[in-house]
C-alpha positions as CSV (number, residue, x, y, z in Angstrom):
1,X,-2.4,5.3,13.0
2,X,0.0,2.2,13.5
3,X,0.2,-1.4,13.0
4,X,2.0,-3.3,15.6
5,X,5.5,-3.2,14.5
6,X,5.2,0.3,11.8
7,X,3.9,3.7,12.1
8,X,4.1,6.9,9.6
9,X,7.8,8.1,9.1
10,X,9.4,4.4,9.2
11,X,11.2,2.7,6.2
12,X,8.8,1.1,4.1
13,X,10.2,-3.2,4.9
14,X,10.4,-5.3,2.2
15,X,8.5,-8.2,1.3
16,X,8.4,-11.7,-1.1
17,X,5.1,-12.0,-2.6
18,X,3.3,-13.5,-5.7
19,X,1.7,-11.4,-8.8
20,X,-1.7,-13.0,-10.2
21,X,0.4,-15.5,-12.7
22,X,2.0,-16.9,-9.8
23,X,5.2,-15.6,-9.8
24,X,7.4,-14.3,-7.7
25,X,8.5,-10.9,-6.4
26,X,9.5,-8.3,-3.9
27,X,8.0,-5.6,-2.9
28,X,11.0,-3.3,-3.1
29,X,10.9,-4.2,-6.9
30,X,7.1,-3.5,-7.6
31,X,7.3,-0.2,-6.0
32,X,10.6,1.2,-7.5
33,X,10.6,4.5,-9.0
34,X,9.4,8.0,-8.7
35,X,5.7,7.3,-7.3
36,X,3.4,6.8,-4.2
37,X,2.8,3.4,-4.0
38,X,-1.0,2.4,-2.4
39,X,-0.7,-1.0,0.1
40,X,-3.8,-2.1,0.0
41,X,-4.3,-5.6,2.3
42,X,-7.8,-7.1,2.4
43,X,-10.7,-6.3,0.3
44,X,-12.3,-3.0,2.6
45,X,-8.8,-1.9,2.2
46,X,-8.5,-2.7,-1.8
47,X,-12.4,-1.6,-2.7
48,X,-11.2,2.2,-0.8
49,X,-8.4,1.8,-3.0
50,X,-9.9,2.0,-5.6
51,X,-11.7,4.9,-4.8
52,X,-8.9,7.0,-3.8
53,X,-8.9,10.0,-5.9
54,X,-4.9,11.0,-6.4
55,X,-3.7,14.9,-8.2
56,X,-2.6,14.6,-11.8
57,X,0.0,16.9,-10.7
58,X,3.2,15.9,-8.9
59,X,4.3,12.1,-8.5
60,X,1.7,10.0,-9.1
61,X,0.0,6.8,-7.6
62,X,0.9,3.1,-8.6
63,X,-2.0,1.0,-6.4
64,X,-0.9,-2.6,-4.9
65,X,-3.5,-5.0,-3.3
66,X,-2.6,-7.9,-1.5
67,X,-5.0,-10.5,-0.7
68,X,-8.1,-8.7,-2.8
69,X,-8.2,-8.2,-6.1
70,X,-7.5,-4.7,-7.7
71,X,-8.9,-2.4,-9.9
72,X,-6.0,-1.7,-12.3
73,X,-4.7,-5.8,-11.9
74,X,-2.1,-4.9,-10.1
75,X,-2.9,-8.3,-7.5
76,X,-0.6,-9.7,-5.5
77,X,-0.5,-12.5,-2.5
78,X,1.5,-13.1,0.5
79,X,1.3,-16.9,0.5
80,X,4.1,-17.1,3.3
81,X,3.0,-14.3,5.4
82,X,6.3,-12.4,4.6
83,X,4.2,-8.8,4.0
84,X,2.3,-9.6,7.0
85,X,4.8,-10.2,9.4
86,X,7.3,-7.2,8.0
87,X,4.2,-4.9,8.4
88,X,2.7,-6.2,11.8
89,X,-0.6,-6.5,9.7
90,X,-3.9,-7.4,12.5
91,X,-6.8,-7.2,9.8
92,X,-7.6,-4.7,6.2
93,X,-5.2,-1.7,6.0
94,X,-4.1,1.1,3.6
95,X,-0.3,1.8,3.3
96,X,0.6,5.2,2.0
97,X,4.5,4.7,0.6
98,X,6.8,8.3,-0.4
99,X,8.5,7.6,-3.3
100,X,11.9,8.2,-0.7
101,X,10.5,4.5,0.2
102,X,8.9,5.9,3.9
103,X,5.4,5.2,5.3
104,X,3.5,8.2,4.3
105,X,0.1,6.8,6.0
106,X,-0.9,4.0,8.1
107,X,-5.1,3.4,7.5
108,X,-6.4,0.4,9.5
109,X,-10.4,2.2,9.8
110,X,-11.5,4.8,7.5
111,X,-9.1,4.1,5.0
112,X,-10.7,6.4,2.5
113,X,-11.7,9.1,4.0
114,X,-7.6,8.9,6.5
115,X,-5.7,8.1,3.1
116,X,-7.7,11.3,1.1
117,X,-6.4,13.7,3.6
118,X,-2.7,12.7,4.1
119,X,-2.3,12.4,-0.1
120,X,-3.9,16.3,0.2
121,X,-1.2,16.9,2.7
122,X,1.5,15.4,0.9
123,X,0.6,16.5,-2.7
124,X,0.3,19.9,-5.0
């Protein structure tokens, strides 16, 4: 699956968006270090989020929603449209990002049951 300006195996584009207290931040900075990092944008995409089981082995998961809230309060905004744009985003979608900083997974339907089997593919 695609958006219309991403698709699996492109560099992950940054972003300037808002954490819950209102402040600022960039994408690039919340999703530094040696994990998966779970895009969530809208709320089908965030409540699938939530239920995506990840192995305790390997890298693990950090889990980002944007626009919905999230499980672990991890709740960002995109008040100027700046992760929209980057990401071409048309409605609710599920970003899978390596930690190399590469789209892993592009969900824009199923994102569950799509996300469950490329982690399974991309994990011990």
């Amino acid at each position: 699956m695609r958006t219309s300006s991403l698709r699996v195996g492109d560099r992950a584009p940054d972003a300037e968006l808002l954490r819950a207290d209102g402040t600022g931040t960039r994408l690039f900075d919340v999703c530094r270090g040696p994990h998966f990092t779970a895009l969530a944008y809208g709320a089908g995409a965030a409540r699938d989020l939530a239920a995506l089981a990840w192995p305790t082995a390997g890298a693990q998961l950090k889990r980002l929603a944007v626009g919905a809230r999230a499980a672990d309060n991890l709740t960002l905004s995109d008040p100027e449209n700046t992760l929209n744009d980057a990401y071409g985003l048309d409605g609710d979608t599920l970003v899978l990002i390596r930690p190399d900083g590469y789209i892993g997974h592009i969900a824009v339907r199923d994102f569950l049951t799509t996300t469950q089997s490329a982690a399974r593919a991309m994990t011990p």
